[in-house]
C-alpha positions in Angstrom: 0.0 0.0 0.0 1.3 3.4 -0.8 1.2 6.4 1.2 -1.9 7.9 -1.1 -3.6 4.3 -0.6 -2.9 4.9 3.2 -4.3 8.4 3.0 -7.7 7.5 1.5 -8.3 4.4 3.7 -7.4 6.7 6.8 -9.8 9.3 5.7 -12.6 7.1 5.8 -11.7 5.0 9.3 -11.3 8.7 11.0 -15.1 9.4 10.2 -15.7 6.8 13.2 -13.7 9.6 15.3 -16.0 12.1 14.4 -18.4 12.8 17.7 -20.0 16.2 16.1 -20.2 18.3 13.2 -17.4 20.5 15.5 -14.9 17.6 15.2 -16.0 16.5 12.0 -14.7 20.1 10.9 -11.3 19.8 12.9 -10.5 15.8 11.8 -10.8 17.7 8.5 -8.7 20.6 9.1 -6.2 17.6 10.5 -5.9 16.4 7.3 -5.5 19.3 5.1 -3.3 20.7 7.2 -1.1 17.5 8.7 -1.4 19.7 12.1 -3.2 18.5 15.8 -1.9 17.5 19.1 -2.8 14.8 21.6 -2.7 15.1 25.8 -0.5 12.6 27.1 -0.4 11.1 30.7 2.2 8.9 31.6 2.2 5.9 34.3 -1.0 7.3 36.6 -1.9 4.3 39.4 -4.9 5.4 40.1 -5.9 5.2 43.9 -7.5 6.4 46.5 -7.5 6.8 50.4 -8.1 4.8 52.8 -6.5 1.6 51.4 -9.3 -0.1 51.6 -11.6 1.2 49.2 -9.7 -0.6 46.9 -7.7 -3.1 48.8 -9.8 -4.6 51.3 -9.7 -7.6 49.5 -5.7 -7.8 48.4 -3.9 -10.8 50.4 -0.2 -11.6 49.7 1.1 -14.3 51.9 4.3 -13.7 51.0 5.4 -10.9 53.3 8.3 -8.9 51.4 5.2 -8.5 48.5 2.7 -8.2 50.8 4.6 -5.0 52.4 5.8 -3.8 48.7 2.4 -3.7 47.5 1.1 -2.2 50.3 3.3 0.8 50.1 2.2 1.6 47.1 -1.1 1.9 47.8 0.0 4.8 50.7 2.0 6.4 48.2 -0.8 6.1 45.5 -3.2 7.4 47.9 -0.8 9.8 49.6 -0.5 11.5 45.8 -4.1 11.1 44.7 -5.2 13.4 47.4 -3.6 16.7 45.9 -0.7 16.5 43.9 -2.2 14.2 40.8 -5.6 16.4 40.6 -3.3 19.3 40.1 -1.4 17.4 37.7 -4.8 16.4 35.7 -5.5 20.1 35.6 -2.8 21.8 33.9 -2.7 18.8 31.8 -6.5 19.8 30.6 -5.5 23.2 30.5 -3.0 22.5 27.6 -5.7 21.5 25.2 -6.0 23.8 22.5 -8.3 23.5 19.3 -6.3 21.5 17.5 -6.2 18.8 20.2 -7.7 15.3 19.1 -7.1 12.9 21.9 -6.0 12.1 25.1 -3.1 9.3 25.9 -2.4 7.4 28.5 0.4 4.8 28.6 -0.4 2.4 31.0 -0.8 1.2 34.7 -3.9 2.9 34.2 -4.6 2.2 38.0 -2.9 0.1 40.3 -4.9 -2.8 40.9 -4.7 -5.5 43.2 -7.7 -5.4 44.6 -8.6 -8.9 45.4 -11.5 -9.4 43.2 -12.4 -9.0 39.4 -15.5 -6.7 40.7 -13.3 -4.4 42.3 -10.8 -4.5 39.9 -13.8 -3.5 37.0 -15.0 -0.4 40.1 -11.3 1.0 40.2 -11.0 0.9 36.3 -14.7 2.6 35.8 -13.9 4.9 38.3 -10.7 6.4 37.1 -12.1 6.1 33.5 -14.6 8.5 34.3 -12.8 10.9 36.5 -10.7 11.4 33.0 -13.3 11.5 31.3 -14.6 14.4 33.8 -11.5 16.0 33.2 -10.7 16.1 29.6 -14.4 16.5 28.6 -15.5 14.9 24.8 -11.8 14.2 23.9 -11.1 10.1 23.3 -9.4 9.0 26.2 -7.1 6.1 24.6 -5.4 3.7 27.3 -2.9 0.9 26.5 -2.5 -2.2 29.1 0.1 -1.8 31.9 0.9 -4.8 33.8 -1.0 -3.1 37.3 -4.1 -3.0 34.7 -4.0 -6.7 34.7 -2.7 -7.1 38.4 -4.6 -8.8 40.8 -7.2 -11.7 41.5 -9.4 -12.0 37.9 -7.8 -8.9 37.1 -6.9 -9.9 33.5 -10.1 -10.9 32.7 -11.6 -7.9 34.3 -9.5 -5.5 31.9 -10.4 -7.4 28.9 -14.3 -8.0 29.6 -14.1 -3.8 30.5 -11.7 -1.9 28.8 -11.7 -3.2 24.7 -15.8 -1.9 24.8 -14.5 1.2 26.2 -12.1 1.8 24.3 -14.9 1.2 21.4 -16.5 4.0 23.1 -13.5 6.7 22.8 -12.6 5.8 19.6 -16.2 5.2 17.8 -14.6 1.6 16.3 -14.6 -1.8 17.2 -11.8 -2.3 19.5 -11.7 -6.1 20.7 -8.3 -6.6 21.6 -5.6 -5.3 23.8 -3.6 -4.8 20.6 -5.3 -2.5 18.2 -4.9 0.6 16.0 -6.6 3.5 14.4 -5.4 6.3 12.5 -5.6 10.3 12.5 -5.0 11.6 9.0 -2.6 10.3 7.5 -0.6 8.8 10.3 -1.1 5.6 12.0 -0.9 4.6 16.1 -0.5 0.9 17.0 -1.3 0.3 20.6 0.4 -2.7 21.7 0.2 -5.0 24.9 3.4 -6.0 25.8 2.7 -8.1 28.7 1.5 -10.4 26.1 2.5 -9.0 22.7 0.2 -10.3 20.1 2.7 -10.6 17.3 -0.3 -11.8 14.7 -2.1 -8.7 15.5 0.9 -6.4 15.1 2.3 -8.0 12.0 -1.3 -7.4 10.4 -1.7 -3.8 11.6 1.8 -2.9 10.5 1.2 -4.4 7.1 -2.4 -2.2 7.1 -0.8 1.0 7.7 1.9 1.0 4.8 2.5 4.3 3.5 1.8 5.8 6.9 3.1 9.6 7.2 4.2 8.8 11.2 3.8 5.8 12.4 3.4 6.1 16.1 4.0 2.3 17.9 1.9 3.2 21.7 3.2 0.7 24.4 3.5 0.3 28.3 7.0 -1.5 28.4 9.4 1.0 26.4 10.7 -1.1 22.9 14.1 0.5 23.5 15.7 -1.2 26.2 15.9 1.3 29.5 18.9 1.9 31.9 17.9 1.0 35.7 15.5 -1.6 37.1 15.2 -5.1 35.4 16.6 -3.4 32.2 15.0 -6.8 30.4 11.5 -5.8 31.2 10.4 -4.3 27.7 8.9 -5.3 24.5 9.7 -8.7 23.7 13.0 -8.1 25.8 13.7 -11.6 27.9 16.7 -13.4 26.4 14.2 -16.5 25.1 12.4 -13.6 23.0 15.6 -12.2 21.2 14.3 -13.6 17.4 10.8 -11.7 18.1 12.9 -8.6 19.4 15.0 -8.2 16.8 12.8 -9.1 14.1 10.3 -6.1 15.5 12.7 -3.9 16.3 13.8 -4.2 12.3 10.3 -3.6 11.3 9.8 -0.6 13.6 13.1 1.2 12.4 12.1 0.8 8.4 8.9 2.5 9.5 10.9 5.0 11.2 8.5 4.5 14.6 8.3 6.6 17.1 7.5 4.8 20.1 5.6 6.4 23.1 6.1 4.5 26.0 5.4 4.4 29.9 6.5 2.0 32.7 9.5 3.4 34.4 8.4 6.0 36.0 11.1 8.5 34.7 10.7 10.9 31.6 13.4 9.9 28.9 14.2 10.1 25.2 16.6 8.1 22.6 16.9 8.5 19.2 18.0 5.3 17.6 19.9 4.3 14.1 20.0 0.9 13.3 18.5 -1.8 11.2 18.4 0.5 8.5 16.0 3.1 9.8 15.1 4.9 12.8 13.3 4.9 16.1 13.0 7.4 18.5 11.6 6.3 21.9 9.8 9.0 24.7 9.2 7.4 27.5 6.2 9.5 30.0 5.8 9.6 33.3 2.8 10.9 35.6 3.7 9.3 38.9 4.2 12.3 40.9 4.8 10.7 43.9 7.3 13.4 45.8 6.7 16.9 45.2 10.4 17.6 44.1 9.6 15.2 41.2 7.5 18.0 39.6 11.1 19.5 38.7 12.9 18.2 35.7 16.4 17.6 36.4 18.5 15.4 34.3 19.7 12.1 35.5 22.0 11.1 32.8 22.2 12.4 29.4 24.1 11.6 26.0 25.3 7.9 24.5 28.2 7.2 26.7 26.4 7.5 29.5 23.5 5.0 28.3 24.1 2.0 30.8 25.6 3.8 33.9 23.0 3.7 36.2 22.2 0.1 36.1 26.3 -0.6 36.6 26.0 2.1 39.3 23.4 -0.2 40.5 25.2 -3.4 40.3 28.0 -1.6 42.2 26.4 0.0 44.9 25.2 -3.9 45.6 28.5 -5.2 45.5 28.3 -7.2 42.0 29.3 -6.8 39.1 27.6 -5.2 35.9 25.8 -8.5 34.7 27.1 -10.0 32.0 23.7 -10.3 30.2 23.0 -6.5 30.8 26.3 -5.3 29.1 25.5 -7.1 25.9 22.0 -6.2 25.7 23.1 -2.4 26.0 26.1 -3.0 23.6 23.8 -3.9 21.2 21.9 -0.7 20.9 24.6 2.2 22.6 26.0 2.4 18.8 23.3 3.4 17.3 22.0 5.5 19.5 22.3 9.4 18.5 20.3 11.3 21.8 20.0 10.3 24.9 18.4 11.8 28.5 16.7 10.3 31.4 14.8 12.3 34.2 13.0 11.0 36.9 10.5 14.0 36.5 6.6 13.6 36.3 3.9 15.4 34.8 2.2 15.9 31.5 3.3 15.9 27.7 1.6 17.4 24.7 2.5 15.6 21.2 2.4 18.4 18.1 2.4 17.1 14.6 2.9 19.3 11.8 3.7 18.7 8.3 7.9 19.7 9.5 8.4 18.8 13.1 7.0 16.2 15.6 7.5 17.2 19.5 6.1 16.9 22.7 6.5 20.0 25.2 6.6 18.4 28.9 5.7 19.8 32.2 6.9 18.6 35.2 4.3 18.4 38.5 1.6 21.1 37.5 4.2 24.0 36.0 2.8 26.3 34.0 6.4 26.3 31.9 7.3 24.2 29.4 9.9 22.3 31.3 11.4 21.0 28.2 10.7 20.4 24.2 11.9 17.1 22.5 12.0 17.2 19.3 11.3 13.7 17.8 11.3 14.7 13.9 
């Protein structure tokens, strides 16, 4: 399919966006003009206080978990009460007219809450609290692993979440894995807990000729420096064919992933495979107050891998083995690099020249920083 194939096709699947004659009018303007912008919330673990609300269910009998788990759900709660509402707020406040959606990239809410009832409650409620935010926008989740967390909590998400995404997005959505289009570029939305590689083949192959092509996951498809730096798309050593084979397809596409998960705000731009990706990873976990400041952690190339050696150090081992060839593999190729462990909100712009996203960190009426991703 060529791009003026992709074009006509993508023209008619965006009528199903179309909510009133008002947004009829801009999805047209969109694609005269190649110009709109989308809202984008990071990781948001949606909570509440007290604990048990939505945890009066939860049992761990493991007690390192138990008391893990439990943390979070103070620290959820703890931020829920006044720093995330302000966060929500000057993320609503950056919607202008050109402004076709909302994102969110996963760990929608936290979860474990001990029944699949409760689970559906916590997801409904945060879903419309969004929704009572950001007005008649689509609100467009992808799966985190907390969305799935939790006694029948899998099947909660997918018995809920696919119809309501139907809802936003005026299509049949009936997967965890799925894809629309705005104009001429194409978003694939992709579950990396359990990537459906059928599904992402046949949407990649559908959206040929594609201006952008945005790839929309939880788990980042760049490998990322701290934590278990293996927990990404496809990134366990027994999944190296399926990584490397998607990884090839992304860069010919030159994909720009938007990604969630690590609760830090970083960027990589990417050569390699004969093409290009460029990753931004989002973050709305805005768990300490000095987090709504955007400092930089670690910044260019070199210094790609350093904090998970630092890591390793700081626990008496040595840099695994395993981790040093997995970031060998990509440092080369990579042309930017910056991590900060700064939360807040993100606006994507797409014009026919540049794709960016301006960030602000905790509820700053500043842009705290510009990436530009094209």
């Amino acid at each position: 399919m060529d791009r003026r194939e992709f074009i006509r096709l993508s023209s008619i699947g965006l009528a199903g966006l179309a909510f009133s004659g008002e947004m009829s009018l801009l999805d047209a303007c969109a694609r005269d003009s190649g110009k709109y912008s989308i809202i984008i919330l990071g990781d948001t673990h949606f909570d509440t206080e007290p604990t048990s609300v939505y945890h009066s269910l939860y049992s761990e009998p493991n007690e390192r978990r138990f008391k893990v788990h439990y943390d979070e759900f103070l620290r959820n709660g703890e931020m829920w009460r006044e720093r995330c509402p302000r966060l929500l707020d000057r993320a609503a406040s950056l919607i202008s007219r050109d402004t076709k959606m909302v994102f969110q990239m996963g760990d929608l809410i936290q979860g474990d809450c001990g029944s699949g009832e409760v689970h559906t409650k916590m997801l409904d409620d945060v879903m419309n609290r969004f929704k009572g935010t950001f007005g008649d926008l689509p609100f467009v989740t992808v799966v985190g692993n907390h969305d799935i967390r939790g006694v029948d909590a899998e099947k909660a998400y997918k018995d809920y979440m696919p119809a309501r995404m139907s809802k936003e997005l005026g299509k049949e959505i009936a997967k965890t894995t799925f894809g629309f289009n705005i104009g001429d570029d194409a978003f694939i939305f992709i579950d990396f807990n359990k990537p459906d590689n059928d599904e992402i083949e046949k949407l990649l192959k559908e959206t040929e000729g594609a201006r952008h092509t945005f790839v929309v996951s939880h788990g980042p498809i760049l490998p990322y420096d701290g934590g278990d730096s293996r927990w990404f798309f496809h990134g366990y050593r027994k999944h190296t064919d399926e990584r490397r084979h998607f990884r090839a397809e992304f860069a010919k596409r030159n994909a720009i992933a938007l990604c969630g998960h690590i609760h830090t705000t970083e960027f990589y731009d990417w050569l390699g495979d004969g093409g290009r990706i460029t990753q931004m990873t989002m973050n709305s976990v805005w768990s300490k107050e000095e987090l709504g400041k955007y400092d930089i952690v670690s910044e260019g190339p070199e210094s790609y891998g350093s904090i998970r050696q630092k890591q390793a150090e700081a626990g008496g081992k040595e840099f695994p083995a395993d981790d040093v060839e997995l970031f060998n593999e990509y440092k080369p190729g990579l042309r930017a690099y910056s991590l900060s462990r700064a939360a807040g909100s993100y606006k994507l712009n797409v014009t026919r020249k540049h794709v960016t996203v301006e960030f602000h960190a905790g509820d700053s009426r500043d842009i705290s920083h510009t990436f530009v991703l094209r």
